[in-house]
C-alpha positions as a LaTeX table, in Angstrom:
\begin{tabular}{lrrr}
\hline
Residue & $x$ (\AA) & $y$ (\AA) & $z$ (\AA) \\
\hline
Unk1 & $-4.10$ & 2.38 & $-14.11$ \\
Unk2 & $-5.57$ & 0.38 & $-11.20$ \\
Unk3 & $-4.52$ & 1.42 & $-7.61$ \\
Unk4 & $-5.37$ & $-0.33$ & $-4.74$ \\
Unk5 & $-4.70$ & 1.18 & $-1.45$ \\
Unk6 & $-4.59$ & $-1.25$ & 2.01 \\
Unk7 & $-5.28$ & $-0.23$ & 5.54 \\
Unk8 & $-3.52$ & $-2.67$ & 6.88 \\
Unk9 & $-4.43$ & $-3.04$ & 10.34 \\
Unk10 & $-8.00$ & $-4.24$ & 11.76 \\
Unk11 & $-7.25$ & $-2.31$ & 15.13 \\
Unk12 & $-7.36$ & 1.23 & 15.36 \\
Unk13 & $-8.53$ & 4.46 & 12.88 \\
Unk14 & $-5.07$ & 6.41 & 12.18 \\
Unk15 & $-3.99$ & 4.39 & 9.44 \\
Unk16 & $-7.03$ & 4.51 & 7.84 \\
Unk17 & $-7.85$ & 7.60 & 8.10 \\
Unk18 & $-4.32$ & 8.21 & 6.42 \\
Unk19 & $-5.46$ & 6.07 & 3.91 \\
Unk20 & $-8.41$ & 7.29 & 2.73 \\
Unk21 & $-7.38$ & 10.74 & 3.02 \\
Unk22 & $-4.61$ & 9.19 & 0.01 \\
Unk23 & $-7.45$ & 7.61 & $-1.87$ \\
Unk24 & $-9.53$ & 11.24 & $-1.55$ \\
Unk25 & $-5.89$ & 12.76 & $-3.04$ \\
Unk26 & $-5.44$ & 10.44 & $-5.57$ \\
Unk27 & $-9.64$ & 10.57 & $-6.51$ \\
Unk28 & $-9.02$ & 14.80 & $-6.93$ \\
Unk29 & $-6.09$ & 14.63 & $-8.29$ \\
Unk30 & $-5.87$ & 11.77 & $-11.02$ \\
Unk31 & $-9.77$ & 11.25 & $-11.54$ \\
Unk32 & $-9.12$ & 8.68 & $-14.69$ \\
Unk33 & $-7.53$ & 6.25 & $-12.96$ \\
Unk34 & $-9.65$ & 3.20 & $-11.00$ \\
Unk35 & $-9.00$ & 3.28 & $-6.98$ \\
Unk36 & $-9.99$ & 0.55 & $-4.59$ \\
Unk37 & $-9.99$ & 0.83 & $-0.89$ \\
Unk38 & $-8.88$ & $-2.21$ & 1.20 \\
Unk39 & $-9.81$ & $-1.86$ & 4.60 \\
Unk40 & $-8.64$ & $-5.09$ & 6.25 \\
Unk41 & $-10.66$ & $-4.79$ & 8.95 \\
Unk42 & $-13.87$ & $-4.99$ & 6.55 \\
Unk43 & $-12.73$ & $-8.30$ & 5.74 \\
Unk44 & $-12.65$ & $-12.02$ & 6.89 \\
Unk45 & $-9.06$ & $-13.20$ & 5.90 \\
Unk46 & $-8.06$ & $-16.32$ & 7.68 \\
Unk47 & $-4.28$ & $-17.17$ & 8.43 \\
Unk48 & $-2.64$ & $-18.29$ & 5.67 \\
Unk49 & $-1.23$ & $-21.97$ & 5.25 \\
Unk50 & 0.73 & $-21.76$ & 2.25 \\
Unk51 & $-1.98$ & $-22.90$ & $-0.43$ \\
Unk52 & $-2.34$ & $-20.70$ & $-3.74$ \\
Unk53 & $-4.28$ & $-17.11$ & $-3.47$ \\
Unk54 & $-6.69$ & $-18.27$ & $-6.01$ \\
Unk55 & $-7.46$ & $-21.66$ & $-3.61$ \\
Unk56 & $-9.11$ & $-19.43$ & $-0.89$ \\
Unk57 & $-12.72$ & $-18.60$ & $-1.28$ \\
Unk58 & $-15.02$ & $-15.47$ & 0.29 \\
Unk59 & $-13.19$ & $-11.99$ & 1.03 \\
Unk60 & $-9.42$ & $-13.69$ & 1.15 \\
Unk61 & $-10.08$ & $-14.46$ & $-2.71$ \\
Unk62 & $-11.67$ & $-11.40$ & $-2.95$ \\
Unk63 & $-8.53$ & $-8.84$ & $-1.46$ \\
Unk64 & $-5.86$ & $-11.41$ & $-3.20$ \\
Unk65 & $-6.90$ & $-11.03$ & $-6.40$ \\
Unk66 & $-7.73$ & $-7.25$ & $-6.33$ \\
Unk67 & $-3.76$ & $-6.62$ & $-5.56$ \\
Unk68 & $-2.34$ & $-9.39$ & $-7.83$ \\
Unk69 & $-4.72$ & $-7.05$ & $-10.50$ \\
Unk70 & $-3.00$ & $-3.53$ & $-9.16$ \\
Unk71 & $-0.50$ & $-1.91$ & $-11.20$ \\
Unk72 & 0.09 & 0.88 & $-7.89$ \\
Unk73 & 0.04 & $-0.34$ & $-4.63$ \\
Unk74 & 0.10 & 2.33 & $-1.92$ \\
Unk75 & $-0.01$ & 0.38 & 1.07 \\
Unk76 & $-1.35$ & 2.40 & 4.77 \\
Unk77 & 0.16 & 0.32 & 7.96 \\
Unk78 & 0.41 & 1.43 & 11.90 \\
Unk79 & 3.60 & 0.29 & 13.93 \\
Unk80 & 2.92 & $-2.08$ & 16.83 \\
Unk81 & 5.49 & $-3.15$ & 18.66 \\
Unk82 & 8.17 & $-2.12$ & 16.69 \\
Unk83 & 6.69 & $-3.62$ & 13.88 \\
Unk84 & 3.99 & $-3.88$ & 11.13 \\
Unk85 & 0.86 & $-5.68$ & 12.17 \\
Unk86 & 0.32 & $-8.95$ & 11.50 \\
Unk87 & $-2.61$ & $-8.99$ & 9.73 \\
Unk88 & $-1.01$ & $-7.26$ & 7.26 \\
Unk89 & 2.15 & $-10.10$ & 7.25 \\
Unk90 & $-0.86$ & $-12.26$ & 7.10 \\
Unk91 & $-1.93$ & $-10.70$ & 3.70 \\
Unk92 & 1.83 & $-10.57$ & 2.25 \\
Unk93 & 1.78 & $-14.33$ & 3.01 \\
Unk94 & $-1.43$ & $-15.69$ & 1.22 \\
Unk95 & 0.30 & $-14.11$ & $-1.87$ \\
Unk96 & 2.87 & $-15.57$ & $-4.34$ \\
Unk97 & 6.65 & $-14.47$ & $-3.67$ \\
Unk98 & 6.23 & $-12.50$ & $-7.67$ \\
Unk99 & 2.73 & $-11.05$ & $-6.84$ \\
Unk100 & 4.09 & $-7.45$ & $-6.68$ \\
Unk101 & 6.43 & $-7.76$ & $-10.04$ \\
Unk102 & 5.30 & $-5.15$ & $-12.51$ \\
Unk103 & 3.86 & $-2.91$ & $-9.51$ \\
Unk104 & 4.60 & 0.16 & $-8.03$ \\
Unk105 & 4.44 & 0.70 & $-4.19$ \\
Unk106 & 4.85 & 3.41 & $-2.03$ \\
Unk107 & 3.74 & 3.56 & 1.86 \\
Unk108 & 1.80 & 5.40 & 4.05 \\
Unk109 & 3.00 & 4.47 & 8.14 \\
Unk110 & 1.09 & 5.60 & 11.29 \\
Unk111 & 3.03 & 5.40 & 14.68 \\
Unk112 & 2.65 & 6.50 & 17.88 \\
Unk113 & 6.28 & 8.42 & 17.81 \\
Unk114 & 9.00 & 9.32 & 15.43 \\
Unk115 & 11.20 & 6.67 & 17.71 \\
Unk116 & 9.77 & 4.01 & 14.81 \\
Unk117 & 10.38 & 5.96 & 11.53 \\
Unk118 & 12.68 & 3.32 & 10.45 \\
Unk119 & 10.80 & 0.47 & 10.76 \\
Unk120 & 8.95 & 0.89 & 7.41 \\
Unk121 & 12.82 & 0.78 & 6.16 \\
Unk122 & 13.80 & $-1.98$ & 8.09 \\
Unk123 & 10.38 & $-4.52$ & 7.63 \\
Unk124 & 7.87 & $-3.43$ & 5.13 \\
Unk125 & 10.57 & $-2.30$ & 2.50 \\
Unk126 & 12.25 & $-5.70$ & 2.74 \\
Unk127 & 9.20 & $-7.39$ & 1.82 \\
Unk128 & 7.79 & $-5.31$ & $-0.65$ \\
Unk129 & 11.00 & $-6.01$ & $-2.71$ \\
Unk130 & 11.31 & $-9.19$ & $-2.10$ \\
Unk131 & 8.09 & $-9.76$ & $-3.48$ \\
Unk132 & 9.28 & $-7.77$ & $-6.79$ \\
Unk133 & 8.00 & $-4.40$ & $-6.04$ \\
Unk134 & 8.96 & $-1.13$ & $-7.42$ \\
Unk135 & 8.97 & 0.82 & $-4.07$ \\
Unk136 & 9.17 & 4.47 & $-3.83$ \\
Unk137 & 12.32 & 4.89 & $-1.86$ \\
Unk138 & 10.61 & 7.93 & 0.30 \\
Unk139 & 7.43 & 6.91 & 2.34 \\
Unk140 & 5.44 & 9.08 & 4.36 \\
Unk141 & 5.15 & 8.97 & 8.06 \\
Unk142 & 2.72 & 10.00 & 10.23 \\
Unk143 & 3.15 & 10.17 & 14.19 \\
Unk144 & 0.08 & 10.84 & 16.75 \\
Unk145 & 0.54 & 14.01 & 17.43 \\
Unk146 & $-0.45$ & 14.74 & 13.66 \\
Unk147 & $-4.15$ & 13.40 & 14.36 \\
Unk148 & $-7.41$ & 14.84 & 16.04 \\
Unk149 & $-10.58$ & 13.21 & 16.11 \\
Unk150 & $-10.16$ & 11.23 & 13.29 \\
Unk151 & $-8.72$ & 13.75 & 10.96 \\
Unk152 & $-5.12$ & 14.76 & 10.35 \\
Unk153 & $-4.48$ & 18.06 & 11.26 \\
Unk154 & $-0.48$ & 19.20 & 10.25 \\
Unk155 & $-0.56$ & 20.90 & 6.77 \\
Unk156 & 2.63 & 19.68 & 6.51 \\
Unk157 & 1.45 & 15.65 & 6.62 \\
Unk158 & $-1.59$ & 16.96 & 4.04 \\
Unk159 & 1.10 & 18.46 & 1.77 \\
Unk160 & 3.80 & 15.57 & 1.85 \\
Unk161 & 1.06 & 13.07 & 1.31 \\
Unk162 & 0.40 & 15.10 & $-1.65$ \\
Unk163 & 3.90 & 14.64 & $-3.02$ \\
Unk164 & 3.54 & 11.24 & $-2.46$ \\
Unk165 & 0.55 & 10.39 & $-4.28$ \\
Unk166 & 2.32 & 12.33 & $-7.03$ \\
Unk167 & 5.69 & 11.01 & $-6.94$ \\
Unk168 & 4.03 & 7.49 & $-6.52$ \\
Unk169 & 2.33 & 7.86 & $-10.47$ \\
Unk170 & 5.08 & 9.49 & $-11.64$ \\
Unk171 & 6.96 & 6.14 & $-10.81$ \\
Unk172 & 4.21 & 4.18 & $-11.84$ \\
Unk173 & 4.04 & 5.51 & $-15.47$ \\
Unk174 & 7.19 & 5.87 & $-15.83$ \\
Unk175 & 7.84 & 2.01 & $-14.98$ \\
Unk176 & 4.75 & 1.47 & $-17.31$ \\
Unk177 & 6.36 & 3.58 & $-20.15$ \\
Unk178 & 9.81 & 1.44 & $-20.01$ \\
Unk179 & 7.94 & $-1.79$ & $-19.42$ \\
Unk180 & 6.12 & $-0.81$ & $-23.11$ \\
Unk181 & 9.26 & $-0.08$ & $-24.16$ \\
Unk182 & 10.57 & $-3.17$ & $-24.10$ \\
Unk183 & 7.46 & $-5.30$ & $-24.76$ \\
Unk184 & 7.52 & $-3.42$ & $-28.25$ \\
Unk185 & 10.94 & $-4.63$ & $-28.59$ \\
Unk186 & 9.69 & $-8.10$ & $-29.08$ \\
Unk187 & 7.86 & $-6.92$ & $-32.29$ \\
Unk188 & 4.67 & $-9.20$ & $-31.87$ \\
\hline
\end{tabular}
């Protein structure tokens, strides 16, 4: 299976600290599958204006066509302003409205208090299925208070990031096992 994971922000080092701490999870726990680490802020994505992924040239190329080749998508974003950051609305929007059919999602939020826990519900949920994902209805959530120089320091965040990473390929094969299901029904 091919997971790519997205720090979606180009600002800041919670959420990707978050995120690789998933990526270290899923690299311990599920060694055979491939993982790819999207950090936007390594990247030079310009804004996009509605042309086709495979149009754009240089990293936006590059980051497009790495998640339209995902099967999991576990996707790391911060809340700013009561809402996810743009350069991760950016990203959503150089894609086609299908790119996430046949993929599995789940989500991985930084904010600065629990005041935003819905958000993820309210914004990034919405999009992710209306770009044909299989979302994970639980996500985790991870609030300041839960970080110290760079590392995150409640068990608790350690241990329900673990679930998710877990519950995340359980719903991934699972989804794979039914889609082979019915491709075999077509008897080619």
């Amino acid at each position: 299976m091919n997971i790519v994971a997205i720090a979606g922000s180009v600002v800041g080092s919670k959420t990707k600290t978050a995120i690789q701490q998933t990526v270290k999870i899923l690299g311990q726990k599920y060694p055979d599958h491939e993982v790819l680490l999207l950090d936007l802020a390594a990247y030079d994505i310009p804004f996009s204006d509605g042309r086709n992924y495979l149009d754009y040239q240089g990293d936006a190329k590059y980051v497009t066509e790495q998640i339209m080749k995902a099967d999991v998508l576990m996707i790391g974003t911060p809340i700013f302003q009561a809402s996810i950051p743009g350069t991760l609305k950016n990203l959503f929007d150089l894609l086609p409205t299908s790119a996430f059919e046949g993929k599995v999602a789940s989500m991985v939020v930084t904010a600065g208090s629990q005041r935003h826990y819905l958000i993820p519900e309210q914004q990034l949920k919405p999009i992710l299925t209306y770009m044909k994902a299989q979302v994970l209805q639980q996500y985790l959530f991870i609030e300041d208070v839960d970080f110290y120089r760079q590392e995150i320091t409640n068990d608790d965040v350690l241990y329900r990031m673990e679930r998710l990473v877990d519950d995340t390929m359980t719903l991934a094969k699972t989804y794979q096992q039914m889609q082979q299901e019915k491709d075999a029904e077509y008897g080619f």
